[in-house]
C-alpha angles and dihedrals in degrees: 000000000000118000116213122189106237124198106209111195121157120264119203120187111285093028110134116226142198113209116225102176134353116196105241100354130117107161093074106060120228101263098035108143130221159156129269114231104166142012126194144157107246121181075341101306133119112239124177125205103222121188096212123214085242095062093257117132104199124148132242126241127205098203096051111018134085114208134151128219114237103224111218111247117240125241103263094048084058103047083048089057092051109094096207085064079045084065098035090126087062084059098040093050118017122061104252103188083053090049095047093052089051098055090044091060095042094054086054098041082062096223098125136346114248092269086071105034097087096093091043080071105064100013092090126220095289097059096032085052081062097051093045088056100050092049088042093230121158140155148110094292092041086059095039078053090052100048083058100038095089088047092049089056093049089047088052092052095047099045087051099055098043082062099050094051101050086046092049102244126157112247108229122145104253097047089048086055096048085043083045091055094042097057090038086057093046097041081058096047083047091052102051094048096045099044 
């Protein structure tokens, strides 16, 4: 007789499940997930009526059977896993309607795609003048890009710094350029999910 290891928590209605093992059974995998709809004591033994993500509908049973309760996560588990909350400092210190106007206008001008467009953020119009030349781009949004370029570069460093400063950081110049590269790089990641 084969002994499997059970773990018998209680299910209540609504409770979401993974199965881990069901006696006999081999339409439903081992790791299906499903809802709870109905428990009951039949013969006098708990049974438990799962909706299962498959579209299968078998019971439970608490004899036989090995599941494991998922556990909802709380809030703030789940606000940590976004990775908008993630980003919740680009929000806090950079302007983010200027930024995404800027890159709007930097994806049309052609310059760059969006993979490439973090250091346009932060590199000004002279040397962005210089960019534009080498890849012999020119035209009325290059130019709109251009006329922003010097004010993207002052609202990355001061962004920057207001951060450094609420988080206690000392401001010293090579930490404010790798700071400066890491919120480019996420201003950008936020861009291109949110428009």
């Amino acid at each position: 007789m084969k002994t499997v290891f059970m773990i018998k928590q209680e299910l209540n209605v609504g409770d979401r499940v993974k199965l881990l093992y069901m006696d006999g059974e081999t339409s439903i995998e081992p790791g299906t997930e499903g809802t709870v709809v109905k428990s009951l004591v039949l013969f006098g033994t708990k049974q438990y009526a799962v909706k299962w993500d498959n579209g299968s509908e078998l019971d439970l049973i608490s004899s036989v059977d090995a599941w494991k309760k998922i556990e909802p996560k709380k809030l703030d588990e789940a606000f940590n896993e976004d990775p908008f909350y993630q980003n919740i400092d680009t929000f806090r210190f950079f302007k983010m309607k200027f930024f995404q106007e800027f890159l709007k206008k930097l994806r049309e001008c052609g310059v760059t795609n969006m993979f490439g467009a973090a250091p346009y953020l932060y590199m000004g119009r002279q040397r962005m003048e210089v960019d534009f030349n080498y890849n012999n781009v020119e035209n009325e949004i290059c130019d709109e890009v251009l006329e922003m370029a010097d004010q993207a570069q002052s609202e990355m460093i001061n962004g920057v710094i207001k951060y450094m400063n609420e988080n206690n950081r000392e401001i010293e110049i090579e930490k404010v350029n790798r700071n400066v590269q890491k919120f480019a790089t996420s201003i950008v990641v936020l861009y291109m999910n949110l428009y």
